[in-house]
Backbone as CSV, one residue per row, in Angstrom:
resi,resn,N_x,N_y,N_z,CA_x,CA_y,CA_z,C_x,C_y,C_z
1,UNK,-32.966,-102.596,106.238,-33.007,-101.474,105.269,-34.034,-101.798,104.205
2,UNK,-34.285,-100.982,103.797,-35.708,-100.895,102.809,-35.071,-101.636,101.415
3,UNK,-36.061,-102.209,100.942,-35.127,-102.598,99.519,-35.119,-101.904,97.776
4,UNK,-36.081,-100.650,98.724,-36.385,-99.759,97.603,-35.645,-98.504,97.836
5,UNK,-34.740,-98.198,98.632,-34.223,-97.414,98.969,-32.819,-97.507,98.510
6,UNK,-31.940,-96.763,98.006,-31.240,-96.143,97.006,-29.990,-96.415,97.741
7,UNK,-29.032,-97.139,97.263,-27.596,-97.089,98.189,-27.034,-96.105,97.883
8,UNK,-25.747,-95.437,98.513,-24.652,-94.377,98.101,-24.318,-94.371,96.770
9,UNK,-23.442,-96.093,97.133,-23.018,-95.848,95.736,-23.567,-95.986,94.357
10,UNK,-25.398,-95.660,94.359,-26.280,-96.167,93.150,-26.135,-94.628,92.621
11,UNK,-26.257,-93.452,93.896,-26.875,-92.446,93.938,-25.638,-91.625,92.575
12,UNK,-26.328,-90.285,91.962,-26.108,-89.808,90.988,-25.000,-88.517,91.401
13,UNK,-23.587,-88.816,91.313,-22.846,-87.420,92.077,-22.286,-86.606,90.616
14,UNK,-22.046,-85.293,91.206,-22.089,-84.096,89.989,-20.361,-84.093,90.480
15,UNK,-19.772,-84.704,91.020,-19.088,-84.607,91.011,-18.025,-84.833,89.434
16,UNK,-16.958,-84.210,88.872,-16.343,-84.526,87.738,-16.988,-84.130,86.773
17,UNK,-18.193,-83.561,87.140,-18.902,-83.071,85.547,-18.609,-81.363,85.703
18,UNK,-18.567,-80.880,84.581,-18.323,-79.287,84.846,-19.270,-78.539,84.006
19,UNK,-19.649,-77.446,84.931,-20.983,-76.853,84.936,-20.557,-76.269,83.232
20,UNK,-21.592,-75.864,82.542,-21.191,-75.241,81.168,-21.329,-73.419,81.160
21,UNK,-20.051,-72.866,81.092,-20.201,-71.412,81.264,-20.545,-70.856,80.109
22,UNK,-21.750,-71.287,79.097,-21.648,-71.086,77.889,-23.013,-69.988,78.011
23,UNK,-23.431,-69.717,78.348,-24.785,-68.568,78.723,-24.285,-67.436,79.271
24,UNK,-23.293,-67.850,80.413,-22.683,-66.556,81.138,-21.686,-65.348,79.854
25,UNK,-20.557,-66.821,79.601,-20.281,-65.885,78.326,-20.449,-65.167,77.340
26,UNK,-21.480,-65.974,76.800,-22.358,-65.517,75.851,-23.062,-63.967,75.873
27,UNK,-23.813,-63.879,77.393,-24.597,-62.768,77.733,-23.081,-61.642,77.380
28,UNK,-21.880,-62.320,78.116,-21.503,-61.037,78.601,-20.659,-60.660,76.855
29,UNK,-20.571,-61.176,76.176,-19.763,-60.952,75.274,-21.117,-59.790,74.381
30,UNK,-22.357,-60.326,74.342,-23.539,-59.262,74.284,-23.418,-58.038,74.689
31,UNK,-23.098,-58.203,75.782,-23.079,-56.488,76.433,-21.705,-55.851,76.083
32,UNK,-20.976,-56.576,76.084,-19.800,-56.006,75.714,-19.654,-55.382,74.257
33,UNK,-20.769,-55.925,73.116,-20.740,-55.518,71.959,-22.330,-54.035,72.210
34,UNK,-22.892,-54.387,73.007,-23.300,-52.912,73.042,-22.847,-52.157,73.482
35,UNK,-21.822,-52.191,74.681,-20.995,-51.117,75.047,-19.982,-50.447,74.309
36,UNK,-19.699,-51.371,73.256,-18.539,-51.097,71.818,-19.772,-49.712,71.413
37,UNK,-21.065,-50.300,70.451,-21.731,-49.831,69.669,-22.101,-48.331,70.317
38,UNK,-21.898,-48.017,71.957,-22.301,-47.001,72.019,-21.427,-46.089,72.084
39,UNK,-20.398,-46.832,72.977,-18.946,-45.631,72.709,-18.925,-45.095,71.237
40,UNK,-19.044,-46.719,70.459,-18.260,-45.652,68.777,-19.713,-44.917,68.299
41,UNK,-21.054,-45.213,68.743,-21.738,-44.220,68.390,-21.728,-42.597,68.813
42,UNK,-20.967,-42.573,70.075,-20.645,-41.319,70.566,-19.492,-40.302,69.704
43,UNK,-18.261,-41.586,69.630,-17.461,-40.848,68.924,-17.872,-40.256,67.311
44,UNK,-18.673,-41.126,67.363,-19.208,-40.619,65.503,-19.754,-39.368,65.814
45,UNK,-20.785,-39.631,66.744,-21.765,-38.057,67.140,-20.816,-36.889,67.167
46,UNK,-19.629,-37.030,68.251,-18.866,-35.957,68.579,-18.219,-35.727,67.597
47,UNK,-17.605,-36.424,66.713,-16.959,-35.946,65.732,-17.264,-35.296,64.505
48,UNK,-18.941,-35.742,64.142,-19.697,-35.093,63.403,-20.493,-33.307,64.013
49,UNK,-20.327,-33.543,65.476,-20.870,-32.412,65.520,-20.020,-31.283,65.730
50,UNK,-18.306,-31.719,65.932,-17.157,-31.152,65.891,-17.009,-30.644,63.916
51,UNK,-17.570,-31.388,63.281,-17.322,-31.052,62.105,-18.274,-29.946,61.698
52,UNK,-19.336,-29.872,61.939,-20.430,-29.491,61.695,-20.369,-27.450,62.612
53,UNK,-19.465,-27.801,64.006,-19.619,-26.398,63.957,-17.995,-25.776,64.143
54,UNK,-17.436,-26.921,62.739,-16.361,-26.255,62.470,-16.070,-25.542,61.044
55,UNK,-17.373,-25.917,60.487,-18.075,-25.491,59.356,-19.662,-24.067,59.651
56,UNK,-20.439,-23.867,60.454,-20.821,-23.203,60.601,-20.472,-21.710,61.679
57,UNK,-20.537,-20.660,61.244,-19.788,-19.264,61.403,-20.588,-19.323,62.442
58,UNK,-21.421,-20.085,62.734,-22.865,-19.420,64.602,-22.028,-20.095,65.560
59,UNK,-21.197,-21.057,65.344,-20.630,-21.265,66.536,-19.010,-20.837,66.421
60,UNK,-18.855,-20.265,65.875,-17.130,-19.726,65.510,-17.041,-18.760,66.588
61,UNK,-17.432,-18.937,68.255,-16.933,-18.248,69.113,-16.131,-18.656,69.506
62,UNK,-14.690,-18.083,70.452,-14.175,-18.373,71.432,-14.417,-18.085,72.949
63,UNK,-14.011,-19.062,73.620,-14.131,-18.669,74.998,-13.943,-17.561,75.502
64,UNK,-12.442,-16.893,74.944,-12.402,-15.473,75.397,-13.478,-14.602,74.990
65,UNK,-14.023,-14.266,73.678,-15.118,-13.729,73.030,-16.616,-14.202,73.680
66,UNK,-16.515,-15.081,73.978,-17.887,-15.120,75.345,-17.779,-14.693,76.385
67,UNK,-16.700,-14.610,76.931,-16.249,-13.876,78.317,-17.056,-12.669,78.440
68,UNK,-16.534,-12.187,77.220,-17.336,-10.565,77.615,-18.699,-10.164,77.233
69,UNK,-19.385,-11.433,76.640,-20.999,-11.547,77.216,-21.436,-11.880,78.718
70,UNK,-20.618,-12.850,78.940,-20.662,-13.007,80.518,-20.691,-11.900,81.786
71,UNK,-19.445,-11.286,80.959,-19.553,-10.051,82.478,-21.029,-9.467,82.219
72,UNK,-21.556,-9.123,81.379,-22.688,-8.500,81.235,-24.007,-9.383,81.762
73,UNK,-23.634,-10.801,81.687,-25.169,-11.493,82.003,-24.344,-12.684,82.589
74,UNK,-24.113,-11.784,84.201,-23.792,-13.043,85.326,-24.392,-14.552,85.175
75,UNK,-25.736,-14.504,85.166,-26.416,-15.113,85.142,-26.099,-16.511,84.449
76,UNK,-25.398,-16.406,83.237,-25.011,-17.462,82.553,-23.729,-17.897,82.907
77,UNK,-23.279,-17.709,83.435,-21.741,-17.617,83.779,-21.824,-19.143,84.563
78,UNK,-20.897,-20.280,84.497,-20.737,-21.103,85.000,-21.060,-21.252,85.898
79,UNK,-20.812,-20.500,86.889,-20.947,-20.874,88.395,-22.608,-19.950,88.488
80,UNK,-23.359,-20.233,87.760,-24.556,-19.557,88.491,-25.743,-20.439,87.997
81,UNK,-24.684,-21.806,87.492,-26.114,-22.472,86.589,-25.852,-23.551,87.554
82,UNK,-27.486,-24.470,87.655,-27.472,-25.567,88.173,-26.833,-27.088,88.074
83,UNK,-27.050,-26.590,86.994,-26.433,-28.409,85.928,-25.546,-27.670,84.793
84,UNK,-24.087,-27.799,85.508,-22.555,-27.450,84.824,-22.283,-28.660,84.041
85,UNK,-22.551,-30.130,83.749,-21.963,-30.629,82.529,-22.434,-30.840,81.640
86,UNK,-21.041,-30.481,80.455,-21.096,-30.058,79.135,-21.759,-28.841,79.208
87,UNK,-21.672,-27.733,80.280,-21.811,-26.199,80.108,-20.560,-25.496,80.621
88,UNK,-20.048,-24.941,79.210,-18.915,-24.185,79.495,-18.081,-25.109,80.197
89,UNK,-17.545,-26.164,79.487,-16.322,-26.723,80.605,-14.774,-25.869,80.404
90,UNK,-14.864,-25.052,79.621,-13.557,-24.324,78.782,-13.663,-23.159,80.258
91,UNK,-14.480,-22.740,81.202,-14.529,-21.796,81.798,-14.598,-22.318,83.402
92,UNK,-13.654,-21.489,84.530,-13.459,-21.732,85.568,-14.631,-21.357,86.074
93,UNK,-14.800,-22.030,87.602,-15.866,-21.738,88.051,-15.969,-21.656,89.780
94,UNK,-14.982,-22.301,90.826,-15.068,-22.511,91.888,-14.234,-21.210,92.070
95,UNK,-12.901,-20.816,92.080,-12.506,-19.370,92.325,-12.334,-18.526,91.460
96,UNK,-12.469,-18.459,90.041,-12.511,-17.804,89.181,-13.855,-17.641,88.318
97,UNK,-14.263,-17.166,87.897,-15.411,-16.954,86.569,-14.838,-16.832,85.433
98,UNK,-13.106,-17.162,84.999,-12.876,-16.923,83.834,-12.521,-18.142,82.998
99,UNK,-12.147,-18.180,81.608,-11.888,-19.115,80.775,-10.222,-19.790,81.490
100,UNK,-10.197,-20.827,81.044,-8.961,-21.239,81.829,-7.826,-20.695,80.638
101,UNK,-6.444,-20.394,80.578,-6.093,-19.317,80.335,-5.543,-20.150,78.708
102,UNK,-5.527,-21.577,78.762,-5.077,-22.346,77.647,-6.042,-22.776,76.727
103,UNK,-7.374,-22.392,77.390,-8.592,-23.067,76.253,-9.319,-21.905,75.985
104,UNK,-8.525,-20.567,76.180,-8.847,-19.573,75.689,-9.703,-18.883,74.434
105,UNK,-8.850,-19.528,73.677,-8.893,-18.794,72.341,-9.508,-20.348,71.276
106,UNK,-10.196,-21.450,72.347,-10.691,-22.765,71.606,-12.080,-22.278,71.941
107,UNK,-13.137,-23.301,70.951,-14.395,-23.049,70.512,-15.401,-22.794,71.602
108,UNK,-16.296,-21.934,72.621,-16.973,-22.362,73.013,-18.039,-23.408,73.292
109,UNK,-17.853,-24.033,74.161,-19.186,-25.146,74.457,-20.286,-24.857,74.972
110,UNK,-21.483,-24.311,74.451,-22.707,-23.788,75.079,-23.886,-24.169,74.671
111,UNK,-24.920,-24.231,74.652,-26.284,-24.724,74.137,-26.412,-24.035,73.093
112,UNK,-26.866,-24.052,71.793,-27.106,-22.936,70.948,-27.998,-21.953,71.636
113,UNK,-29.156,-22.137,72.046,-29.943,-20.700,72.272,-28.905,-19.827,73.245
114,UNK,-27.879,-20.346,74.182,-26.910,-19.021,74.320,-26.678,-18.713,73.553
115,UNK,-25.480,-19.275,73.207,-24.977,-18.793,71.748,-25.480,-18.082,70.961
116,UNK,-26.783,-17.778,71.042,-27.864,-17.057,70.097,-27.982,-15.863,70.645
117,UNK,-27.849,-15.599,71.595,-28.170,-14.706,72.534,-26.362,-13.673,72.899
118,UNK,-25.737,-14.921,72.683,-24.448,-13.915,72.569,-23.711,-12.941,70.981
119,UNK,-24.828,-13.574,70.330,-24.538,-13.383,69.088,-25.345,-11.851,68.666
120,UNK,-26.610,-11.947,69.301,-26.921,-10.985,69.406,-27.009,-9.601,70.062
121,UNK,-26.082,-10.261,71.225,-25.621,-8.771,71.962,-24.345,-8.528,71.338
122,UNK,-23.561,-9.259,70.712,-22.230,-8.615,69.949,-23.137,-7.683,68.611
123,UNK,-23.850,-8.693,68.276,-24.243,-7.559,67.124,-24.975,-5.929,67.526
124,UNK,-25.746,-6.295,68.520,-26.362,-4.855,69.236,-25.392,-3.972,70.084
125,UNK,-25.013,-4.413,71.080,-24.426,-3.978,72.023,-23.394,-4.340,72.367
126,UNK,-22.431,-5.350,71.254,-21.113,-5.830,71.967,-19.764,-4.701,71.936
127,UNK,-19.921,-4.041,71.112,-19.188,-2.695,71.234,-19.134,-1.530,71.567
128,UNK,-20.575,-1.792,72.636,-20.801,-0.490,73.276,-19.524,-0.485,74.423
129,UNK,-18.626,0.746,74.440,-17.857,1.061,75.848,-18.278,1.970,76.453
130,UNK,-18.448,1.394,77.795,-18.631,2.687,78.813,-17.551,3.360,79.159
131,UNK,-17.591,4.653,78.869,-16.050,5.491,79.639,-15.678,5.226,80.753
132,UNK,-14.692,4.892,80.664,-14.359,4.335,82.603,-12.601,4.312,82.459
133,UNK,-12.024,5.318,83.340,-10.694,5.646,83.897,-9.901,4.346,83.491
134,UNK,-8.552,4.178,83.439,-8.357,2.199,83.302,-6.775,3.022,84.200
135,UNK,-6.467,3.085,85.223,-5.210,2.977,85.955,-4.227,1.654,85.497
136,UNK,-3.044,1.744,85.231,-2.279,1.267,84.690,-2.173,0.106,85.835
137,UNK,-2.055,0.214,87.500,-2.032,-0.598,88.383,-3.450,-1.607,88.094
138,UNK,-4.220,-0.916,87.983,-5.294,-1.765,88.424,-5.806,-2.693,87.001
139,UNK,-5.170,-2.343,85.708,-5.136,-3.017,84.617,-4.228,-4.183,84.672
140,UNK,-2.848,-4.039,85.523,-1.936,-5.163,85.644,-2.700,-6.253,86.506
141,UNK,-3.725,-5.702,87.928,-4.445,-6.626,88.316,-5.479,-7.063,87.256
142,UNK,-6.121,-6.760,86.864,-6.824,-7.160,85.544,-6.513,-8.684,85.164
143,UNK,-4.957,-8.236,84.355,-4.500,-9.536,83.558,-3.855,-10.350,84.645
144,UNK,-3.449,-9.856,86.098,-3.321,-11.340,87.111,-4.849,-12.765,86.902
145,UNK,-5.475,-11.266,87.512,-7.156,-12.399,87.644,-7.489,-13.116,86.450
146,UNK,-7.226,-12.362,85.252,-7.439,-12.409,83.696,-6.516,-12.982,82.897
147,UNK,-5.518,-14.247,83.169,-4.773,-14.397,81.977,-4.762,-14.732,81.093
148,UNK,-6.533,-15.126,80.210,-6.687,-15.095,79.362,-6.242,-13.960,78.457
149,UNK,-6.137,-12.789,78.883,-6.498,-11.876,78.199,-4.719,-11.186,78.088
150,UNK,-3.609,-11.862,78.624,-2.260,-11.723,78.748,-1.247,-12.081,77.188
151,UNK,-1.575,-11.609,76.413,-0.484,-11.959,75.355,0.165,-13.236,75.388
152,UNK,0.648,-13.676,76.396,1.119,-15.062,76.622,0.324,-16.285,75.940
153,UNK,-1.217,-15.983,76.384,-2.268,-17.111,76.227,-3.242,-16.509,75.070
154,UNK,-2.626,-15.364,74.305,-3.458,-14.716,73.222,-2.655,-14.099,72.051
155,UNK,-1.962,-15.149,71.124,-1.018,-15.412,70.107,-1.936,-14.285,69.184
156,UNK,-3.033,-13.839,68.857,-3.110,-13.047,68.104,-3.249,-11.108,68.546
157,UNK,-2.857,-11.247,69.792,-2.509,-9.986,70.214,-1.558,-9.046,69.200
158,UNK,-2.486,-7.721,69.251,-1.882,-6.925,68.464,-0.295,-6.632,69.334
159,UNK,0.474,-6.243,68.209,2.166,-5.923,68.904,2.268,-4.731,69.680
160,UNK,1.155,-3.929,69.568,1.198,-2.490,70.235,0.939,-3.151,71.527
161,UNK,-0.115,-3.921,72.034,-1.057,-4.626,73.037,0.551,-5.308,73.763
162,UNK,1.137,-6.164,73.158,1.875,-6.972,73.894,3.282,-6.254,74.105
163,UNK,3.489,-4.735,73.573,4.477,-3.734,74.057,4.202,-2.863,75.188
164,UNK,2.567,-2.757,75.287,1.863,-2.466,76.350,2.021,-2.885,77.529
165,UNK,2.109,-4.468,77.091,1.689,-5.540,78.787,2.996,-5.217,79.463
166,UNK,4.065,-5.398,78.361,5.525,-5.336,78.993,5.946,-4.278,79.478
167,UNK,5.184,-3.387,79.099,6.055,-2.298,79.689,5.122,-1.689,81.043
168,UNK,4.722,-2.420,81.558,3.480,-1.800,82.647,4.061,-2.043,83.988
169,UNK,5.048,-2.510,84.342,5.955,-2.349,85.518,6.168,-0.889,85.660
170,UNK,6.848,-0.574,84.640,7.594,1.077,84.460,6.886,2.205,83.711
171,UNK,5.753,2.085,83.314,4.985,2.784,82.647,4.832,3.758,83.578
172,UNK,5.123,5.390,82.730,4.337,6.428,83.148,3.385,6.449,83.021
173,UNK,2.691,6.191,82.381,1.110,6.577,81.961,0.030,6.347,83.168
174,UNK,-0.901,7.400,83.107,-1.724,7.420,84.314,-3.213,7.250,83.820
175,UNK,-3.128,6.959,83.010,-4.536,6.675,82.252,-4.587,5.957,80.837
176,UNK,-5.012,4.493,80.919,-4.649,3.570,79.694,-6.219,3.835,78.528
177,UNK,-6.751,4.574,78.848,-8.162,4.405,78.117,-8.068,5.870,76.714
178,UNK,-6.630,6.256,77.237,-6.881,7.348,75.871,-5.674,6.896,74.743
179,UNK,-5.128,5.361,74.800,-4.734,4.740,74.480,-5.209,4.390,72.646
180,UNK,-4.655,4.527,71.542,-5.797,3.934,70.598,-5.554,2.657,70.480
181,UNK,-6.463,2.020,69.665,-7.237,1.423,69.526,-5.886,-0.161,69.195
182,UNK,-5.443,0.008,68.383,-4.291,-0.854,68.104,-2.870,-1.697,69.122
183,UNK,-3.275,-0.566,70.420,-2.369,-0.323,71.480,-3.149,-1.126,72.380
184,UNK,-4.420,-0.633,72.934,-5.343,-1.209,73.864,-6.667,-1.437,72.914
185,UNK,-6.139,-2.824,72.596,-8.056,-2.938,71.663,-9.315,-2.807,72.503
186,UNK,-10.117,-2.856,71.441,-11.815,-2.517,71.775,-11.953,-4.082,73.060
187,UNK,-11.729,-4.923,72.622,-12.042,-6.325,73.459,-11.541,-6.243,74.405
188,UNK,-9.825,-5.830,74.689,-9.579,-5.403,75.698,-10.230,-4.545,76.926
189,UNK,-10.482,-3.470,76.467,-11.297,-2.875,77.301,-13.140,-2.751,77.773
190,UNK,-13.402,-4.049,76.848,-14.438,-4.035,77.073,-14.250,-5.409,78.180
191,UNK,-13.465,-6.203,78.110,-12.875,-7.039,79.272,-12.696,-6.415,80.324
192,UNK,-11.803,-5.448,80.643,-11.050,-4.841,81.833,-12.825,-4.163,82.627
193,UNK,-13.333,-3.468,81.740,-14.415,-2.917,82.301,-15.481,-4.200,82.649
194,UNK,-15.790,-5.168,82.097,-16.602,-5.798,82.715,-16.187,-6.953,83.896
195,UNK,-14.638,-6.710,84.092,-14.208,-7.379,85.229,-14.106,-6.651,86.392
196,UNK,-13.613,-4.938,86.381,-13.969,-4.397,87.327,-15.653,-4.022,87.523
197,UNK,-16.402,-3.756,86.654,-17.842,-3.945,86.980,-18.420,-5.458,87.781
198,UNK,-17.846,-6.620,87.647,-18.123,-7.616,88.252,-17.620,-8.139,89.521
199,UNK,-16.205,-7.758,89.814,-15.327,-7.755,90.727,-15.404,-6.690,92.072
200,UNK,-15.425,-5.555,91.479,-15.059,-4.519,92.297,-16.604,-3.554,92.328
201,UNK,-17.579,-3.652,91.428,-18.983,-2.378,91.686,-19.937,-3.766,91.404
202,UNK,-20.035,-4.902,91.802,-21.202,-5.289,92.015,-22.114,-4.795,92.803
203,UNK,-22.228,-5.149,94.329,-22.785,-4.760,95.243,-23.351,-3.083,94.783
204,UNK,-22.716,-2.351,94.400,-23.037,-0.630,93.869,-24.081,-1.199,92.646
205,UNK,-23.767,-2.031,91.771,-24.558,-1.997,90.571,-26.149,-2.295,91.288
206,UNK,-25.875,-3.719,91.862,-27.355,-4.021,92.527,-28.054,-2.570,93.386
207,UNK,-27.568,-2.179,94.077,-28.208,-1.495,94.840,-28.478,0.425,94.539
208,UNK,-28.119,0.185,93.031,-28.464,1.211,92.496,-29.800,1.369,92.017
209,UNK,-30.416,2.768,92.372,-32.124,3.019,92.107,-31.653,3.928,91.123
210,UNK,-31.899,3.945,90.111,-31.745,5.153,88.700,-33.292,5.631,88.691
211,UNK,-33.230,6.851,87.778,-34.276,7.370,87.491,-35.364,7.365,85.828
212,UNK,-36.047,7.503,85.827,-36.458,7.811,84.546,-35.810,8.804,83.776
213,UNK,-35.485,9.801,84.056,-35.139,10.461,83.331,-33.474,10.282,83.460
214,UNK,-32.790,9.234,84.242,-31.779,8.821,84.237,-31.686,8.204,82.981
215,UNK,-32.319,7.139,82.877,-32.758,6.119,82.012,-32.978,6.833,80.442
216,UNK,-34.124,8.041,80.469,-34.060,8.155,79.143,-33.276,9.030,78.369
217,UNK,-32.059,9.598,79.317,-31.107,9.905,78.764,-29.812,9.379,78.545
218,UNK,-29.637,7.880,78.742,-29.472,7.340,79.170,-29.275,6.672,77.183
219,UNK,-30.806,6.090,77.274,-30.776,5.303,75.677,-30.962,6.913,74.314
220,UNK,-31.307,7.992,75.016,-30.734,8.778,73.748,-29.654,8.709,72.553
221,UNK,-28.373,8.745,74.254,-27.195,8.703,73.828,-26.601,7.451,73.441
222,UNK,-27.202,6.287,73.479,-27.079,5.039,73.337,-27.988,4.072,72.853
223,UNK,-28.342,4.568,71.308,-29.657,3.885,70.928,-29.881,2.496,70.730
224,UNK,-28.592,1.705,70.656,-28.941,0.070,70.487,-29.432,-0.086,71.628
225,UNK,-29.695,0.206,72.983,-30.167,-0.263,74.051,-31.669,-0.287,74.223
226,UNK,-32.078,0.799,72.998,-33.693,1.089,73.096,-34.079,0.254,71.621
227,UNK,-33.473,-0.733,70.955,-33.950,-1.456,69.772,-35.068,-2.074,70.316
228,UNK,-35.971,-2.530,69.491,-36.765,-3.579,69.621,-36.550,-4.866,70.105
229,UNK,-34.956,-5.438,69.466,-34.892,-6.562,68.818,-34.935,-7.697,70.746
230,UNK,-34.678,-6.383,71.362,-34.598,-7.098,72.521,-36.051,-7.522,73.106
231,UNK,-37.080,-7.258,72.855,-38.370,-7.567,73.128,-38.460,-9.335,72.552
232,UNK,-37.701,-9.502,71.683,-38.015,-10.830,71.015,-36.967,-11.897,71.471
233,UNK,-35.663,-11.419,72.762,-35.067,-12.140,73.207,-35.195,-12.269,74.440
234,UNK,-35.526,-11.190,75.339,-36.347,-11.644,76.514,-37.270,-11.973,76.787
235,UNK,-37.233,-13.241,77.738,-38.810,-13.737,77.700,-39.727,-12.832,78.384
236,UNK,-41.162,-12.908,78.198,-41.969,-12.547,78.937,-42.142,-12.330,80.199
237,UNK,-41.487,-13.529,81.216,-41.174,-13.060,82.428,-39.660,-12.339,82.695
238,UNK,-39.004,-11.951,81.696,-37.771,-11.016,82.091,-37.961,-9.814,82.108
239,UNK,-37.701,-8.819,82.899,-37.428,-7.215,82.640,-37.498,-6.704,81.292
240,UNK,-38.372,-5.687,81.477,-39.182,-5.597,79.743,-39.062,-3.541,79.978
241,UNK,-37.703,-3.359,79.995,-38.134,-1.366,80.365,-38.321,-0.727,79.138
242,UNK,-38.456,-1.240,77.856,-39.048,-1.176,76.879,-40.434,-0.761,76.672
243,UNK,-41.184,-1.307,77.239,-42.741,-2.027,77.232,-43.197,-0.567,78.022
244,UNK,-42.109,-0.878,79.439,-42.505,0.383,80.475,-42.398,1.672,79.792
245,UNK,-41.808,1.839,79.282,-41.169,3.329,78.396,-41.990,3.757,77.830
246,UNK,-42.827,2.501,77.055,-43.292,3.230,75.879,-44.539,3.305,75.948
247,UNK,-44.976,2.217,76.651,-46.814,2.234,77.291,-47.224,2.799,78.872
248,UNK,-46.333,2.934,79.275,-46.847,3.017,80.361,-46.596,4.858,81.147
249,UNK,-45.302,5.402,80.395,-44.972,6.596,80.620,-44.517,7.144,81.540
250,UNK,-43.937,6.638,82.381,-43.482,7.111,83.725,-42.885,8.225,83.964
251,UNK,-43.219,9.074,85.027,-42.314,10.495,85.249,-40.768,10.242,85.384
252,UNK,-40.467,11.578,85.067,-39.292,11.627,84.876,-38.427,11.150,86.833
253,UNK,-39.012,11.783,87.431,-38.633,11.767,88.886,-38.971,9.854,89.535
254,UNK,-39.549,9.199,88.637,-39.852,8.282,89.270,-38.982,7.221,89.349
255,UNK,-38.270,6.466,90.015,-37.380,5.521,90.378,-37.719,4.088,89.214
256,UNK,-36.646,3.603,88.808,-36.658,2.232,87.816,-37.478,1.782,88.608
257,UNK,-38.295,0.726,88.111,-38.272,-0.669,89.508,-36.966,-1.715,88.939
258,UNK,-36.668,-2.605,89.878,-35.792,-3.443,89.878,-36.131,-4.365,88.879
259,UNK,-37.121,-5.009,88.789,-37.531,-6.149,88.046,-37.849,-5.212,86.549
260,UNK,-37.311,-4.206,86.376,-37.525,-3.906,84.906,-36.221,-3.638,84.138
261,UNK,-35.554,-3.761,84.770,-33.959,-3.650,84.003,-33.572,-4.889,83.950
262,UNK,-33.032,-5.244,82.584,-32.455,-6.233,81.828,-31.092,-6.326,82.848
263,UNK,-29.966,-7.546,83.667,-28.655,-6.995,83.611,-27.602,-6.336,83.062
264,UNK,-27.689,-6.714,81.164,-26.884,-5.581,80.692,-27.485,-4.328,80.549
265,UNK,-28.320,-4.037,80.528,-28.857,-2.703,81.246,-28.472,-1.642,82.314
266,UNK,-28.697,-2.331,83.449,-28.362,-2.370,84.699,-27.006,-1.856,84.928
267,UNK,-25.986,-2.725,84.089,-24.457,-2.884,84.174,-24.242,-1.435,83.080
268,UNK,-24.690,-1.731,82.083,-24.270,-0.132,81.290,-25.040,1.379,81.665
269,UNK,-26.042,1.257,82.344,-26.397,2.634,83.143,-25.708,2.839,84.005
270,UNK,-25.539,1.922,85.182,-24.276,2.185,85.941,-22.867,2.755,85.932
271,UNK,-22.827,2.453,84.680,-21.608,3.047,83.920,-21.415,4.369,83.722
272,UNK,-22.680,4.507,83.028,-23.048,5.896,82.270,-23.571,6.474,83.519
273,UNK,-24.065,6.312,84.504,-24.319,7.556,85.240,-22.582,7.873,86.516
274,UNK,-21.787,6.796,86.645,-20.917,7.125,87.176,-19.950,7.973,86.367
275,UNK,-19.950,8.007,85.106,-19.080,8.665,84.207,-19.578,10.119,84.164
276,UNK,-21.351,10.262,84.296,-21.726,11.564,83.877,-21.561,12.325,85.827
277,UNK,-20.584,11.836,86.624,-20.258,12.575,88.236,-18.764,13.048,88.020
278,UNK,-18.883,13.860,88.182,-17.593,15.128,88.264,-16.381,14.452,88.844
279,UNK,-15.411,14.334,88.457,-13.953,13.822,88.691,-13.662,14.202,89.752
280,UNK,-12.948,13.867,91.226,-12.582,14.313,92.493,-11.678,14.420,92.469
């Protein structure tokens, strides 16, 4: 054997020594204090921005009170947007399109520029009603699909409204729309109508061709629809029958085009020209 060569027992064993976990810990006790710092930075965020639009009147909507921007502009409606979180989580979306019936009457969650946009069709057009029949049967289906809108899940229902709901098993009445106002509110029926407009006359709404002179008798009788203010909320590439109306002049006999009607447009001519056809 060589005499420079190293016996067993000269050689250096790691045995009995113990490795030092003092780096591993270290790192992880690091991350663990940024994962603290971001949670409680979240909760600060959320709670400040919970404060913030519990103090400003632009977001003092409820879910139910957006609802009935919705029927009017499918489009925004939960189930028609690509990227659903933190949009509208207060609102159903796989078999229903409505608010879930307990987070009803709690704050909407929406981007502000909706919100901006719902704010301004309540102020223009949120109280426009289209005349439309309301059958006492087909109002009880209403508040099945709708139980937001059921006294049960809407503590500030007027008492006429919730003597109404109850008594609609046995109700004579053959027509709920000549009802006043205290009995069957304005929200009410601007609900019932934009659920059977969404439910039951879609397919009719789309595939309706109106006329010009449909149309401009149309915003006579209904002048918030011919404001300006809507030129400055639709974009440039949206339906502009404004623009068409007023520059461009179209005969009376000549057919809308499609791409020039706004949806709440669309949805309240529909209205108005089924109301102005003779009762069968």
């Amino acid at each position: 054997m060589d005499d420079d060569e190293l016996k067993e027992d000269q050689m250096i064993s790691d045995e009995g020594i113990k490795r030092r976990p003092f780096p591993f810990l270290f790192w992880l006790f690091v991350l663990a204090l940024i994962m603290l710092g971001i949670s409680l930075s979240r909760s600060w965020y959320s709670s400040q921005l919970e404060h913030y639009r519990e103090k400003t009147p632009f977001f003092d909507v409820t879910n139910r009170q957006f609802s009935l921007f919705l029927w009017e502009n499918p489009r925004f409606m939960r189930a028609n947007v690509s990227s659903k979180e933190a949009y509208l989580p207060g609102f159903q979306y796989l078999e229903k399109v409505t608010p879930y019936p307990e987070l009803a009457s709690s704050p909407v969650e929406a981007p502000p520029d909706i919100i901006f946009l719902y704010h301004t069709w309540d102020r223009l057009i949120g109280s426009e009603i289209s005349p439309k029949v309301i059958p006492p049967e087909e109002f009880a289906s209403f508040l099945e699909n709708s139980p937001d809108w059921s006294p049960k899940y809407w503590p500030e229902a007027p008492k006429g409204y919730v003597e109404l709901v109850e008594s609609l098993p046995t109700t004579k009445l053959t027509n709920l729309d000549t009802l006043p106002e205290d009995v069957l509110p304005r929200s009410v029926r601007l609900a019932f109508i934009g659920w059977t407009n969404y439910t039951k006359e879609g397919e009719a709404i789309n595939e309706m061709t109106p006329s010009y002179a449909q149309l401009r008798s149309f915003l006579e009788k209904n002048s918030t629809f011919a404001r300006s203010y809507w030129v400055n909320i639709l974009k440039s590439s949206d339906p502009n029958y404004l623009y068409t109306l007023t520059y461009e002049n179209p005969t009376d006999e000549e057919v809308v085009a499609r791409d020039q009607m706004a949806p709440f447009l669309r949805v309240a001519l529909f209205n108005y020209i089924q109301a102005q056809k003779p009762s069968s």
